[in-house]
C-alpha positions in Angstrom: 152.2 179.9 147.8 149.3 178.1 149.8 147.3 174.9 148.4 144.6 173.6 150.7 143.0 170.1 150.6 139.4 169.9 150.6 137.2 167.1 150.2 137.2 164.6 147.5 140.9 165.1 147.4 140.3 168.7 145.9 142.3 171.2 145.8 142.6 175.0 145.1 145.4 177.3 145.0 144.3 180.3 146.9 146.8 182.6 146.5 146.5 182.0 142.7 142.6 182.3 142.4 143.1 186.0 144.2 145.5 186.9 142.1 143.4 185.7 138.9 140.4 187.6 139.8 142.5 191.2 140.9 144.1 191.3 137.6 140.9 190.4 135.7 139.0 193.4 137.9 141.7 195.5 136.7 142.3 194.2 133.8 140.4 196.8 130.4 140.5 194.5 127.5 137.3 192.9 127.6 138.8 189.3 125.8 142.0 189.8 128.5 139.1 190.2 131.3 137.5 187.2 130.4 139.9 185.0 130.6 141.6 185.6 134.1 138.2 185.8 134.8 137.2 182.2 133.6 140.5 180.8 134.8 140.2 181.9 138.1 136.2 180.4 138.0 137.6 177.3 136.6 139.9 177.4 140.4 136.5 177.3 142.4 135.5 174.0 143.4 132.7 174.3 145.5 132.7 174.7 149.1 136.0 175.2 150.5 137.6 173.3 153.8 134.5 171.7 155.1 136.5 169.3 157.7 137.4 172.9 159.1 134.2 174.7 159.2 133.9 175.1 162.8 137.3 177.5 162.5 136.3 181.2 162.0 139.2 182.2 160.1 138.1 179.4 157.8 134.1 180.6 157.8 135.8 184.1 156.8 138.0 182.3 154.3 135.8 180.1 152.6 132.6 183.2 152.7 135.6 185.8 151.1 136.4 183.4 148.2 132.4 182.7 148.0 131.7 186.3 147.2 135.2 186.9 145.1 133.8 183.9 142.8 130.2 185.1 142.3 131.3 189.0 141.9 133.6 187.3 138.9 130.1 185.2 137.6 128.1 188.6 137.9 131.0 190.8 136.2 131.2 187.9 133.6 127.6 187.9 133.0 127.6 191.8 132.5 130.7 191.1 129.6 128.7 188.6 127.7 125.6 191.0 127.7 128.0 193.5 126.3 129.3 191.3 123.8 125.8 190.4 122.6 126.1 186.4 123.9 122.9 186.4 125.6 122.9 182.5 126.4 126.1 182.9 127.9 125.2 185.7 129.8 121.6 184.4 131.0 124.5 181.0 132.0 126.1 183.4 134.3 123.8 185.2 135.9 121.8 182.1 136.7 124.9 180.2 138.1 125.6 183.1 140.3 122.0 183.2 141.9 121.6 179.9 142.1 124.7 179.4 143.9 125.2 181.9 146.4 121.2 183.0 146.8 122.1 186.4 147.1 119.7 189.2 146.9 122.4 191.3 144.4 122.3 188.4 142.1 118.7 187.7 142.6 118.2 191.3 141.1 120.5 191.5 138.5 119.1 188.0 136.7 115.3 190.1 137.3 116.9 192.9 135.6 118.2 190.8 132.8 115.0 188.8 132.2 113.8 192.3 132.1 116.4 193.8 129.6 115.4 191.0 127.3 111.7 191.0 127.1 111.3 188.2 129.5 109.0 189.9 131.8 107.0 187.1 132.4 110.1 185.0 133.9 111.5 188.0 135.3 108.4 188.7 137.6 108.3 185.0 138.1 111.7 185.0 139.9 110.6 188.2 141.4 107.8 186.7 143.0 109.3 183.0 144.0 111.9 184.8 146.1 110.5 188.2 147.6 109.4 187.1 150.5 112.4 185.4 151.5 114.5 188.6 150.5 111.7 190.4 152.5 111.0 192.5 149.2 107.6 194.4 150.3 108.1 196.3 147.2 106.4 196.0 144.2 108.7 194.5 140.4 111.2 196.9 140.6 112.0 197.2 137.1 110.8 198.6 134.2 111.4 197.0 130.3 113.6 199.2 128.5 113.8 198.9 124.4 117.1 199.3 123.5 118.0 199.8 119.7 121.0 197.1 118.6 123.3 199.7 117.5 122.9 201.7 120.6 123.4 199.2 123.4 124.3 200.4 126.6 128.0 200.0 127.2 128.4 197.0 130.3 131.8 197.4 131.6 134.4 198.0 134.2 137.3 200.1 133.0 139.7 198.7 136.1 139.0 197.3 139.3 136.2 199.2 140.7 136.2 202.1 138.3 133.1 201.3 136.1 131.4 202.4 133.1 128.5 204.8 134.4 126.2 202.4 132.8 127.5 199.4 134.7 127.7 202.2 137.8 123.9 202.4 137.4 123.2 199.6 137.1 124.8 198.3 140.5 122.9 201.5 141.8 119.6 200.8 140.9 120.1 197.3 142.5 121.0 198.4 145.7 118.6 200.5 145.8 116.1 197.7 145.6 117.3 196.0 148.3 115.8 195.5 151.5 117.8 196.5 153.9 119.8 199.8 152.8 123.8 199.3 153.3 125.1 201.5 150.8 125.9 205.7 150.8 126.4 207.0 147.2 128.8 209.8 147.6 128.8 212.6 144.5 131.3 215.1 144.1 131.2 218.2 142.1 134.9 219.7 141.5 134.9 223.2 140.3 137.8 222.4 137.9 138.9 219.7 135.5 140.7 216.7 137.3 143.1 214.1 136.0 143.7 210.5 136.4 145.7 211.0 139.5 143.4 211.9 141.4 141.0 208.7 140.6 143.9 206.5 141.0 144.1 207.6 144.4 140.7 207.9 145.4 140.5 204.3 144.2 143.5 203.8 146.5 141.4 204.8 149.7 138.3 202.8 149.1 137.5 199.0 149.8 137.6 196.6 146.9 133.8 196.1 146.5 133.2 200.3 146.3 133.0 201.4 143.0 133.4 204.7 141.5 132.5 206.2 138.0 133.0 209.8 137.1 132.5 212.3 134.4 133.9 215.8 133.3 133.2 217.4 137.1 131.3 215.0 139.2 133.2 212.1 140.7 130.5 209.5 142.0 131.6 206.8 145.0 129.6 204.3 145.8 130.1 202.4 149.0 128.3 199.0 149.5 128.2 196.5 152.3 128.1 198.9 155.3 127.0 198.1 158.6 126.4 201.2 160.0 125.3 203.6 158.1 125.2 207.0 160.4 128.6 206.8 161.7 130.4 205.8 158.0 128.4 208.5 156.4 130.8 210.9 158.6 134.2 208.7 158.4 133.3 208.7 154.5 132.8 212.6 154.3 136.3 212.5 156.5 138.4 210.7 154.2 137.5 212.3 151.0 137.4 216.4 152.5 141.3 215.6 154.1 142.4 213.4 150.3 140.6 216.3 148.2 142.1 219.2 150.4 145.2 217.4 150.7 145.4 218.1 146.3 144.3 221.4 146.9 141.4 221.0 145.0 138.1 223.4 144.9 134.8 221.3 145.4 131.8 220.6 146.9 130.0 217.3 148.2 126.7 217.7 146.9 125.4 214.6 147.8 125.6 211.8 150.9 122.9 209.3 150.8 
């Protein structure tokens, strides 16, 4: 087990925090969920090894556990929303903007302004930070009424299998982005599948992919990329040699 000091006689258990966060991405009960997640929050204090930022395994380090803790502030956002807590949620969303300025948490506290009839705030935000996202575009969202007793379903069934709600939603806000690094991958299998065959596609994709699926379409979602032309044809690779591998009839009816 690895503890590193930082400064103000700080300290965080790494290998703890990682662990903390995996189960609480793979964790399905939503209470369970939320409390590996809030534990492993309640790890993160602040910038990590400062007196070593010049290192680059330590820039790697301390940007990995960056993103790990605001993925867990967005995914805990999307569980109070769920839940109904909007002040907790809005709490959430916020902190995870606010700290790491990312354009994925940018949009997603939009979307939620959005979702609850703060339009006004939501294009406020919108337009106090497009031109540093270089957004060109114009609000991306529309308001959606949504009936109490038929709110969407926010959710991630285990690690990066979602809910297709949740899966459209992390869609729609990539899609919004700038600068394009995702390829959304659909599948159409000519016959019923089992769990198996998730459990390993979800065994050959990165931890920040996501995948949601339905009675014949399996839908990957891969985010971050850097270049997009040549993984479009490593992607295509990997799931034609897994999916002939089971022997299974299909078709890729979609790369884009």
């Amino acid at each position: 087990m690895y503890v590193f000091k930082i400064k103000r006689h700080i300290y965080i258990d790494f290998e703890e925090f990682l662990v903390l966060s995996d189960e609480g991405f793979k964790e399905k009960e939503i209470n369970r969920r939320l409390f590996l997640f809030s534990k492993a929050v309640s790890l993160y204090k602040g910038e990590l090894l400062k007196e070593n930022v010049h290192e680059e395994w330590v820039r790697e380090k301390r940007e990995y556990l960056k993103r790990i803790y605001v993925d867990m502030l967005i995914e805990m956002g999307n569980i109070h929303q769920k839940m109904n807590n909007k002040i907790d949620a809005h709490y959430y969303f916020q902190k995870a903007f606010y700290y790491s300025q990312r354009e994925d948490s940018w949009l997603r506290l939009i979307k939620f302004y959005t979702e609850n009839n703060e339009v006004e705030k939501a294009k406020g935000l919108f337009n106090e930070y497009k031109d540093i996202f270089g957004h060109a575009k114009e609000f991306p969202f529309t308001p959606v009424k949504v009936n109490d007793e038929e709110s969407p379903t926010f959710y991630e069934k285990d690690g990066n299998l979602l809910s297709s709600e949740l899966f459209d939603i992390v869609l729609e806000l990539e899609k919004v982005k700038r600068d394009k690094d995702h390829l959304l991958v659909e599948i159409k299998l000519n016959s019923s599948f089992n769990d198996s065959l998730i459990n390993e596609l979800k065994k050959n994709i990165r931890r920040e992919d996501l995948i949601t699926y339905n009675s014949h379409h399996i839908y990957i979602l891969f985010r971050g990329i850097k270049n997009l032309s040549e993984s479009r044809e490593i992607v295509v690779k990997k799931i034609n040699n897994l999916l002939n591998e089971k022997g299974l009839k299909y078709s890729i009816i979609k790369v884009e």
